[in-house]
C-alpha positions as CSV (number, residue, x, y, z in Angstrom):
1,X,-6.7,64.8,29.9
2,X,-5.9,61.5,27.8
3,X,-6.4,61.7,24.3
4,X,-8.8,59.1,23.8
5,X,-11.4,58.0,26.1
6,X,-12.2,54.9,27.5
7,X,-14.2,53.1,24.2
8,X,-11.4,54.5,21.6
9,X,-9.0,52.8,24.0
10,X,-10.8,49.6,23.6
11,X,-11.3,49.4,19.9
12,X,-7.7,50.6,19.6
13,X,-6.9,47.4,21.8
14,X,-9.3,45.0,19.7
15,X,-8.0,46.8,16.3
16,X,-4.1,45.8,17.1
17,X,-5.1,42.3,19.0
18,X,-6.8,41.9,15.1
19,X,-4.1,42.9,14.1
20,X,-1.6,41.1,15.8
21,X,-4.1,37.8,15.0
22,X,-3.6,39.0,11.3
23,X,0.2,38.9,11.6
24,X,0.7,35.5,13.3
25,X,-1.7,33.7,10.3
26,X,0.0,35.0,7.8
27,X,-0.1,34.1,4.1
28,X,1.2,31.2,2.6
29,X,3.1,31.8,-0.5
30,X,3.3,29.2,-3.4
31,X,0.9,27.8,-5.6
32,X,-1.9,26.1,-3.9
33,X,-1.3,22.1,-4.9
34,X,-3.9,20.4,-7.7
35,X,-3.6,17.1,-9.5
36,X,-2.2,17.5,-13.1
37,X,-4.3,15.9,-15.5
38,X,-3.2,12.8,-17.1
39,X,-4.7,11.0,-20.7
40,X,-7.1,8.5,-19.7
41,X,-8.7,6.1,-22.6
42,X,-12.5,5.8,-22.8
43,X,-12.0,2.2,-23.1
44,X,-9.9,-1.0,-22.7
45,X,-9.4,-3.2,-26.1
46,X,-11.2,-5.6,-25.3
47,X,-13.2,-8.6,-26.9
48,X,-16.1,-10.9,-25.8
49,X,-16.1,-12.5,-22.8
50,X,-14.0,-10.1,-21.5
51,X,-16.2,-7.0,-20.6
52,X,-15.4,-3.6,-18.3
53,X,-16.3,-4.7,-14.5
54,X,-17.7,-0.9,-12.4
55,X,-18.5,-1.2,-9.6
56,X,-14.4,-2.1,-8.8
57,X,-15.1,-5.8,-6.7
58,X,-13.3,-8.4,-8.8
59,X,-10.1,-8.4,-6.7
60,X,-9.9,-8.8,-2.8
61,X,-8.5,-5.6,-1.5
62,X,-6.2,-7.9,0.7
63,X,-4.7,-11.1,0.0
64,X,-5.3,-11.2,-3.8
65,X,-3.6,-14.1,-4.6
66,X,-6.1,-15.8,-2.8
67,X,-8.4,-15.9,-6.3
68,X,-6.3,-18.7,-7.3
69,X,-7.2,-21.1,-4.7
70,X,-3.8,-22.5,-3.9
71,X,-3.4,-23.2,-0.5
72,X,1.1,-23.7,-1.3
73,X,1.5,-19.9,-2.7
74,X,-1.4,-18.5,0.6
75,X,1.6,-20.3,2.7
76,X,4.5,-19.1,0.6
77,X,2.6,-15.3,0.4
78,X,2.1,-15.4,4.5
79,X,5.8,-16.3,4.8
80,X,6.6,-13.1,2.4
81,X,4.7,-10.6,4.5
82,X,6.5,-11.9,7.4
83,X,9.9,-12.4,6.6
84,X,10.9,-10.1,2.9
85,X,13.9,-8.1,3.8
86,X,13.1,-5.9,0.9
87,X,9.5,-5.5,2.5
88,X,11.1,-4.7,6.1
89,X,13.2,-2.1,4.4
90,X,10.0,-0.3,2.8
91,X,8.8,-0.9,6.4
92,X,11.5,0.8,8.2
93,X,11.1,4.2,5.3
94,X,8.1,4.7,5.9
95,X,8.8,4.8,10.0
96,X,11.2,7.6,8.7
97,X,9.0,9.8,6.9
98,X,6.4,9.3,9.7
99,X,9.2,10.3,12.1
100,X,10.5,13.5,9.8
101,X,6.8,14.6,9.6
102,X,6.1,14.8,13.0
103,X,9.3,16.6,13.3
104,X,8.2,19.3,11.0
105,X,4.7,19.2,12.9
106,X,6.9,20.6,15.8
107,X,7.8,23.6,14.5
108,X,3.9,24.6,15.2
109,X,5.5,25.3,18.7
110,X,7.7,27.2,20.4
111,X,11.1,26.1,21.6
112,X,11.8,26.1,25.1
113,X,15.4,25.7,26.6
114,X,17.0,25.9,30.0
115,X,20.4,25.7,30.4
116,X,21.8,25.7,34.4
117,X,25.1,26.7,35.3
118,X,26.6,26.7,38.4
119,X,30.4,28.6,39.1
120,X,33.0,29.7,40.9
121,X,35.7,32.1,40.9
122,X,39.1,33.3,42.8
123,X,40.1,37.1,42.3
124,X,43.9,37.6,42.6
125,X,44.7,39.9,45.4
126,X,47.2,40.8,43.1
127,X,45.4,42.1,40.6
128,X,45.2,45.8,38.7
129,X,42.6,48.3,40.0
130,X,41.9,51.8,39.6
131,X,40.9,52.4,42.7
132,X,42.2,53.1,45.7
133,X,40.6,50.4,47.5
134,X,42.7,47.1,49.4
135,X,42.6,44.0,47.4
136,X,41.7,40.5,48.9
137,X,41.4,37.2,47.5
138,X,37.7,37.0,47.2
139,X,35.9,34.0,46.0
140,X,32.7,34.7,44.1
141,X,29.8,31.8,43.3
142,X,27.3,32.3,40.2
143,X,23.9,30.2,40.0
144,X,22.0,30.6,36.9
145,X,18.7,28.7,36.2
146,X,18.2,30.8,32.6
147,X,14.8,29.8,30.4
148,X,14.4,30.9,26.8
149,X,11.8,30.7,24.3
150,X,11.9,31.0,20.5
151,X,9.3,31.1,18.2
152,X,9.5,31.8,14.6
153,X,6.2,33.7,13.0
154,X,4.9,31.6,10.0
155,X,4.5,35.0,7.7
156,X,4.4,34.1,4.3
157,X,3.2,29.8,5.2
158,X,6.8,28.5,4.7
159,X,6.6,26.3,7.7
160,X,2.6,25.5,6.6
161,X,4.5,24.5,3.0
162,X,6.7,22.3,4.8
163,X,4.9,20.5,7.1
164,X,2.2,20.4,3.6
165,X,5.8,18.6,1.8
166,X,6.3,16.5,4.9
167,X,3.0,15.1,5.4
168,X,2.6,14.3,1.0
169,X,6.3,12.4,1.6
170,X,5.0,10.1,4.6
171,X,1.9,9.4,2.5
172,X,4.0,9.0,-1.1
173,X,6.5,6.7,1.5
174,X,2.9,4.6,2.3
175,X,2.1,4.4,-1.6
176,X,5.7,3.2,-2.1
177,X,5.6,0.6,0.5
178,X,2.2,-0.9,-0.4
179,X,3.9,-0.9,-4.3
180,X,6.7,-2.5,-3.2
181,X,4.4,-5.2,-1.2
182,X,2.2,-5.5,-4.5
183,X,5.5,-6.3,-6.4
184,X,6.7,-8.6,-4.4
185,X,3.7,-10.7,-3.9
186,X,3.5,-11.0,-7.3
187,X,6.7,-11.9,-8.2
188,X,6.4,-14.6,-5.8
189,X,3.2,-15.7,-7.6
190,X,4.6,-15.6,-11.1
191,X,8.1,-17.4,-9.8
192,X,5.8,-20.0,-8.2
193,X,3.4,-20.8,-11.0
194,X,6.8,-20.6,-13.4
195,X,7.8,-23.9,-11.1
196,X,4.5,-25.4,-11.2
197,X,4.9,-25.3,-14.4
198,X,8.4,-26.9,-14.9
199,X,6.8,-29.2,-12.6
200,X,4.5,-30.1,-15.3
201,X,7.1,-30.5,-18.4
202,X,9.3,-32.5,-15.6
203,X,6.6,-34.8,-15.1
204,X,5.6,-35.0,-18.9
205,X,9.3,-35.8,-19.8
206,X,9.6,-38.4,-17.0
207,X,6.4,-39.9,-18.5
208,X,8.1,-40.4,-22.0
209,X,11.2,-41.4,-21.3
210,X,9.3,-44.5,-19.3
211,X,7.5,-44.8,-22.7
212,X,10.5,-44.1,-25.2
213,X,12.4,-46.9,-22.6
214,X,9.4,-49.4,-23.7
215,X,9.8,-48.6,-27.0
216,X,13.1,-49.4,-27.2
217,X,12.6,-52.8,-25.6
218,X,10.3,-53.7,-28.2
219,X,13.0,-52.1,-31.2
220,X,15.5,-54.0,-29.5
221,X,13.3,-57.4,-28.8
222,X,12.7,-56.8,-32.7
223,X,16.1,-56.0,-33.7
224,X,17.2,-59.6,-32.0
225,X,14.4,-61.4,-34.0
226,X,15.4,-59.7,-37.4
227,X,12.5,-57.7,-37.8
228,X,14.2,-54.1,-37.0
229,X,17.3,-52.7,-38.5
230,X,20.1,-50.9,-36.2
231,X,19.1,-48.2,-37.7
232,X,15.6,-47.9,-35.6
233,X,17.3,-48.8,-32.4
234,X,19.9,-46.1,-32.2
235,X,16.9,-43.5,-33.5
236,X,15.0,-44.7,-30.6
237,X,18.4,-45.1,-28.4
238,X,18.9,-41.0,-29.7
239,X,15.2,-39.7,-28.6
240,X,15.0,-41.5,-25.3
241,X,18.9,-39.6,-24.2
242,X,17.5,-36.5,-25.7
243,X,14.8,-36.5,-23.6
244,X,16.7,-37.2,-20.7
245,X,18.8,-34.1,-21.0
246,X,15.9,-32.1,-21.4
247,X,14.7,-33.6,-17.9
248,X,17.9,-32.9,-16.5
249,X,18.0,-29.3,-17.6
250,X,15.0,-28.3,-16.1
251,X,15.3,-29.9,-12.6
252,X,18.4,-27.1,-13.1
253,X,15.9,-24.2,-14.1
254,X,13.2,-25.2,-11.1
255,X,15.8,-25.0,-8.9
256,X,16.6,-21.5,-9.4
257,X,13.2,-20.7,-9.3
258,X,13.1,-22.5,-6.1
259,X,16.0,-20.5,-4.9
260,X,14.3,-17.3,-6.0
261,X,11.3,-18.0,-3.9
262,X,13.5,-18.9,-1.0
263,X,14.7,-15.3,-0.9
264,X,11.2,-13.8,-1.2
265,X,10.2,-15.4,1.6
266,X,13.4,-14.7,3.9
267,X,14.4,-18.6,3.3
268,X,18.3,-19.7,3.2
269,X,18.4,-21.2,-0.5
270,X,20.1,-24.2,0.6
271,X,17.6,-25.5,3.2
272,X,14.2,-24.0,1.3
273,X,12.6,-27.0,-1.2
274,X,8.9,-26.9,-2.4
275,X,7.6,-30.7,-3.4
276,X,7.2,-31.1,-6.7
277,X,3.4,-30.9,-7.9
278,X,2.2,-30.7,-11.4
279,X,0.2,-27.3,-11.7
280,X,-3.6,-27.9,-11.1
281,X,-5.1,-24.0,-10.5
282,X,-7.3,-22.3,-13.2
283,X,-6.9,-18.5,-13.8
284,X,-9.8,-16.4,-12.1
285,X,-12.3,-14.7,-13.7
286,X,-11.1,-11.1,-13.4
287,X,-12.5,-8.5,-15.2
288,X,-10.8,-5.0,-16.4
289,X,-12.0,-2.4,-14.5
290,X,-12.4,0.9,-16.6
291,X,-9.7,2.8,-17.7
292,X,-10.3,5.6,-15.1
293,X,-10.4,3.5,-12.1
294,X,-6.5,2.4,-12.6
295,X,-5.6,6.3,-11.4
296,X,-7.0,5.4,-7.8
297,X,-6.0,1.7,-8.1
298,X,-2.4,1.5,-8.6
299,X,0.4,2.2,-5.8
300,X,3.5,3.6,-8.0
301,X,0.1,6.3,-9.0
302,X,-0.9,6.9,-5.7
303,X,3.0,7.5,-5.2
304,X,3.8,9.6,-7.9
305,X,0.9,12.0,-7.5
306,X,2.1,12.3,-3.8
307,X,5.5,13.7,-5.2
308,X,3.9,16.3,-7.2
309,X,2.4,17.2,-4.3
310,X,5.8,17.1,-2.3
311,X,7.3,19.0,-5.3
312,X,4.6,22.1,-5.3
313,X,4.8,22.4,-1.9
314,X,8.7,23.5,-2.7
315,X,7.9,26.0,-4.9
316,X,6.1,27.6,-1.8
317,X,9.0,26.7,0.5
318,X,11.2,28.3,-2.5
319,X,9.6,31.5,-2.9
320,X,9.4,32.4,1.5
321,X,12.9,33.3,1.1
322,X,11.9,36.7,-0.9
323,X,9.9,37.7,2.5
324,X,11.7,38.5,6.2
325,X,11.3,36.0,8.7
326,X,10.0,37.1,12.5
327,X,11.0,35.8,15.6
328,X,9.6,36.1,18.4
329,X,12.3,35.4,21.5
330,X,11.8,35.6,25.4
331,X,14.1,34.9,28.4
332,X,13.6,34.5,31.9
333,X,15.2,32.7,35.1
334,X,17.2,33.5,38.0
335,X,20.6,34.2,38.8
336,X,22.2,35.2,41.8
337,X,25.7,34.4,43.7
338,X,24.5,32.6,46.6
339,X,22.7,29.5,46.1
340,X,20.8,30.3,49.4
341,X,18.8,33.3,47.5
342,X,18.5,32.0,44.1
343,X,15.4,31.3,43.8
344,X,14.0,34.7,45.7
345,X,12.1,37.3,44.2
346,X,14.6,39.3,43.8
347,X,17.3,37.1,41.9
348,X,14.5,36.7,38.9
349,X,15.3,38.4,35.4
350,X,13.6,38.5,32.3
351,X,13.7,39.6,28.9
352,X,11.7,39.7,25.7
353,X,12.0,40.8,22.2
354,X,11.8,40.4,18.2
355,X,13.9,39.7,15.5
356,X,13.5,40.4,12.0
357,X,16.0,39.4,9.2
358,X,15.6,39.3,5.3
359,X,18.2,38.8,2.9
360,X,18.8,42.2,0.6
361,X,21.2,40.7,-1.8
362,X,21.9,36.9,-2.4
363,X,23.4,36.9,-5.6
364,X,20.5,35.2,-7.5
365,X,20.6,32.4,-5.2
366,X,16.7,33.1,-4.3
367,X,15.4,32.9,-7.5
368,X,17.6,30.5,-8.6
369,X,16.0,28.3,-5.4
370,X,12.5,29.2,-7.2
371,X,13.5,27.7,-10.9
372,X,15.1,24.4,-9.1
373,X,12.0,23.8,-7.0
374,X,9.7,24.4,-10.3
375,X,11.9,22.6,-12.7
376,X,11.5,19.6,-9.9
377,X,7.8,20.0,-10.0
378,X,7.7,19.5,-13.7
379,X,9.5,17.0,-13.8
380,X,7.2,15.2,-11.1
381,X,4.1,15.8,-13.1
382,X,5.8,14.3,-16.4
383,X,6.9,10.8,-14.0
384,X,3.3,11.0,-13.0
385,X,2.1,10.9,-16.4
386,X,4.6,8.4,-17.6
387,X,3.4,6.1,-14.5
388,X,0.1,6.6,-15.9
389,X,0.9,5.9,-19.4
390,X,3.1,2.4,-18.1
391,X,0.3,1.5,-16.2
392,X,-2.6,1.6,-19.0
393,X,-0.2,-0.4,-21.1
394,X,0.3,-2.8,-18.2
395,X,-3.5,-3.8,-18.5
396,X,-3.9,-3.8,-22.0
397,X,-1.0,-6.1,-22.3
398,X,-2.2,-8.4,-20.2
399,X,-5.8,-8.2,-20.7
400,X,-4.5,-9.2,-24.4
401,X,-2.4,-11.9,-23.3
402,X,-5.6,-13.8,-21.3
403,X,-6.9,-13.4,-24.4
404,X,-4.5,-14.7,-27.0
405,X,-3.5,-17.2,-24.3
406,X,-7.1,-18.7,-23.8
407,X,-7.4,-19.2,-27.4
408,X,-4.0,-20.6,-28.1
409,X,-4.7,-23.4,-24.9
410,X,-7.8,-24.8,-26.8
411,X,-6.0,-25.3,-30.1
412,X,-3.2,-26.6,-28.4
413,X,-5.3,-28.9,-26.5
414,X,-7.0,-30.1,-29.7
415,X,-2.9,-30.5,-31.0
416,X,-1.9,-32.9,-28.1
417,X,-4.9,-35.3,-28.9
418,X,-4.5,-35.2,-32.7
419,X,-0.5,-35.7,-31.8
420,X,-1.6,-38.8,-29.4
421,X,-3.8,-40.5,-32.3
422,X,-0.2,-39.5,-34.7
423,X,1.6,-41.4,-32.5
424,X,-0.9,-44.6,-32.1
425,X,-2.0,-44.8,-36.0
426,X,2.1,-45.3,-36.0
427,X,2.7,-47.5,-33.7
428,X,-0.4,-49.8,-34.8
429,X,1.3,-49.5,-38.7
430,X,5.0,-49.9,-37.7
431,X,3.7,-53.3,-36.0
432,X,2.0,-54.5,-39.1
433,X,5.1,-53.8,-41.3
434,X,3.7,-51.2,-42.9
435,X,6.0,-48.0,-42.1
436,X,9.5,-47.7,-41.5
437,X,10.5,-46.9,-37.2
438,X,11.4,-43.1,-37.9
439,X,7.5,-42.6,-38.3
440,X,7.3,-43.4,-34.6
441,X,10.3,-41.4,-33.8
442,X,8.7,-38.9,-35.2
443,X,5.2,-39.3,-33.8
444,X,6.8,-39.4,-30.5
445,X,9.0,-36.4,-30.9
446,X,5.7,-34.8,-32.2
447,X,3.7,-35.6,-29.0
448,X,6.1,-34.5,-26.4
449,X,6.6,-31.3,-28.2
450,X,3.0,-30.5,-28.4
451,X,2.6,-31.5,-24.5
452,X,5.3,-29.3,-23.1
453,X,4.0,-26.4,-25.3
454,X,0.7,-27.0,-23.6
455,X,1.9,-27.2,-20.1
456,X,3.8,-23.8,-20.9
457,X,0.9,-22.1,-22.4
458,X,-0.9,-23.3,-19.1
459,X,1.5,-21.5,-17.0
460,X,1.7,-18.4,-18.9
461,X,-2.0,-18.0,-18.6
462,X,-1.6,-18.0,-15.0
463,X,1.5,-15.5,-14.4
464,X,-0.6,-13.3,-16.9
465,X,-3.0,-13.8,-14.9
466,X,-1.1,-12.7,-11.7
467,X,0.5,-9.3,-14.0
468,X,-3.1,-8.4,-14.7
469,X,-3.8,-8.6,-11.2
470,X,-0.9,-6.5,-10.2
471,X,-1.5,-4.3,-13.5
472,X,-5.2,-3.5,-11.6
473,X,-3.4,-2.4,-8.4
474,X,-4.1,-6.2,-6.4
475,X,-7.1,-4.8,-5.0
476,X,-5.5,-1.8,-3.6
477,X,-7.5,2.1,-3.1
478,X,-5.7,5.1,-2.9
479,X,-8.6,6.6,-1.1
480,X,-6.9,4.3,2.3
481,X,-4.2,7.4,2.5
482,X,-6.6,9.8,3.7
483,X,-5.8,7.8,6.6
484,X,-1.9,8.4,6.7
485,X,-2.2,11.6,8.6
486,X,0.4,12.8,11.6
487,X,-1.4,15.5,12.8
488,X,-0.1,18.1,15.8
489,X,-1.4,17.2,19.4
490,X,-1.8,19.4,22.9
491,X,0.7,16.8,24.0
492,X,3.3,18.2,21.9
493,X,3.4,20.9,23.8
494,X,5.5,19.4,26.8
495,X,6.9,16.6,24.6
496,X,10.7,15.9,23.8
């Protein structure tokens, strides 16, 4: 008479299938992952017109660069996204970490392995025997068509952890690459707008050495008549060369800059020239978003939060090793030494079974693993912080500079046309005899000074301009990484 009847027999059967359920699921050690916070101001420094723009709309979220209306740097940008090197190399890492997490995705199945052979083998009828039976030279085949299967049990969540580490780096990778995209189209912008600008101070110089040349005719045309000394013709002579040099120096530094952008956009220096064109955009209206805004705005954030992430999920991976690790094996095939009857009935084998290991002594090594992965976790969450920090800074900075920058343009402004009536009030007395030439020297030395500074407080507004833009993240969301996801598919099951 069995011991249990037929219901105890089934509720023994659902009890260990729970059980066995219960067992496969296992835990998952580690600290469950949680952004640190960071210290967030209330408020940008800001003064009128300048206000805090919610909701976030004041950048594109593509092609930012696009506010400036400047159909040479859309071209130059279109050539960076196509060509970069640096851009293609981000490119290719993040193909990687894509790759390396759907490579721990695969561990969410078993292994399967089959391994043919196919033998042969000559006995000596020669050889040694116990027995007293006659030796021949036999020949004996072996066909094997073996099959295993491995799985290991996920007990304590270390492979969960891993593929939780794996997915946060291919997501950190896509932060990283649409950083590196932001800094690179904004280098370009700045380096552009920097030879706009020399541009402008080319063409300003070029204007007064045609006026300083005129000038000197007349000295000279007045020297011959007796109404100039030597004196005001080599003073003249000295500020028309001197400009000239200038001239010449810069052609130098817009070169480089040229060369610069030639490389951002995947251009051989040599054969890459931009016309020259005096600069003609206007800064955007862009408005600060608030404060808290920059933490799903920026890139290098988005990035650095991922690595905390990455980094808590090691802790987890750390602290498996104090628990055993279960594997589940099985083998099965046929073997036989006829190739005729290999595959019959009778030639199949199989085998099953489990194997548990744990490590009883490891010298410290375990906990050791467990400090490493926790110091690296800490250390993650104070980059993340310091991004944060840089990043604030980064706005007020800039937000600051629009500022001091839009004021300094209308006093400079208001400095060139003052300079320009300097320079005709001495002109109109020099002719009437009533100062001395080194009062127009110095009225022309006065006006080209005052113009350049304009023309470079002109292009500083607009690579501040371009920083603040990049400061706000260039329109980026960090919300657009929910998308980066490789998640685990039926496929997978028969795939390579």
């Amino acid at each position: 008479m069995p011991f249990f009847r037929e219901p105890a027999k089934s509720a023994v059967l659902q009890v260990c299938i729970g059980l066995l359920a219960v067992l496969l699921a296992g835990c998952t050690v580690g600290p469950n992952y949680k952004r640190p916070a960071a210290a967030v101001p209330a408020k940008w420094d800001i003064s009128p017109p300048w206000r805090e723009a919610d909701p976030r709309d004041s950048v594109p979220k593509t092609e930012w660069w696009s506010l400036f209306h400047d159909g040479d740097l859309n071209g130059l940008e279109t050539q960076l996204l196509a060509e970069n090197q640096t851009l293609a190399v981000s490119i290719a890492t993040l193909e990687q970490a894509r790759a390396a997490a759907q490579v721990q995705n695969a561990t969410l199945f078993p292994t399967v392995t089959v391994n043919p052979t196919v033998g042969g083998q000559r006995y000596s009828a020669n050889r040694s025997t116990g027995s007293n039976v006659a030796l021949t030279n036999a020949i004996q085949g072996s066909y094997v068509i073996p099959f295993n299967v491995s799985y290991e049990v996920d007990l304590v969540g270390k492979r969960r952890r891993t593929i939780e580490a794996a997915q946060a780096a291919y997501q950190a990778n896509a932060a990283d690459l649409e950083n590196v995209r932001l800094l690179l189209t904004s280098e370009l912008a700045a380096d552009y707008f920097t030879l706009r600008q020399l541009d402008t101070e080319i063409a300003i110089l070029t204007r007064t050495v045609e006026a300083l040349q005129k000038g000197l005719d007349l000295v000279n045309s007045r020297h011959t008549g007796g109404l100039a000394s030597g004196l005001d013709v080599a003073q003249e002579e000295t500020l028309l060369n001197t400009t000239r040099t200038q001239a010449t120096l810069l052609v130098q530094q817009r070169k480089q800059f040229e060369d610069a952008i030639a490389v951002l956009v995947g251009k051989p220096a040599p054969e890459f020239h931009l016309a020259v064109r005096e600069l003609s955009a206007e800064p955007p209206n862009i408005d600060a978003t608030v404060p808290s805004d920059v933490l799903e705005r920026r890139p290098d954030i988005a990035e650095a939060e991922r690595r905390m992430a990455v980094a808590n999920a090691q802790i987890g991976i750390a602290k498996a090793a104090y628990y055993p690790s279960l594997t589940l094996f099985g083998q099965g095939g046929w073997n036989s030494a006829d190739i005729s009857t290999l595959l019959n009935a009778s030639s199949a084998f199989w085998a099953v079974g489990a194997n548990v290991a744990q490590d009883i002594f490891s010298g410290g090594a375990v906990r050791a693993g467990v400090h490493y992965s926790q110091a690296g976790y800490d250390g993650s969450v104070a980059q993340y912080r310091g991004t944060v920090l840089n990043a604030f800074r980064e706005v007020q900075d800039n937000v600051t500079g629009l500022q001091v920058l839009g004021s300094a343009r209308q006093s400079q402004a208001d400095a060139v046309a003052a300079a320009r009536r300097q320079l005709d009030l001495a002109n109109s007395r020099y002719v009437g005899g009533l100062v001395s030439y080194l009062d127009v020297v110095s009225a022309q030395q006065n006006l080209l000074s005052n113009e350049q500074e304009a023309a470079v407080i002109q292009g500083q507004r607009l690579v501040t301009s371009v920083l603040l833009v990049k400061a706000l993240g260039g329109g980026w969301d960090a919300a657009s990484l929910n998308a980066v996801h490789v998640k685990p598919q039926l496929k997978d099951l028969v795939t390579p």
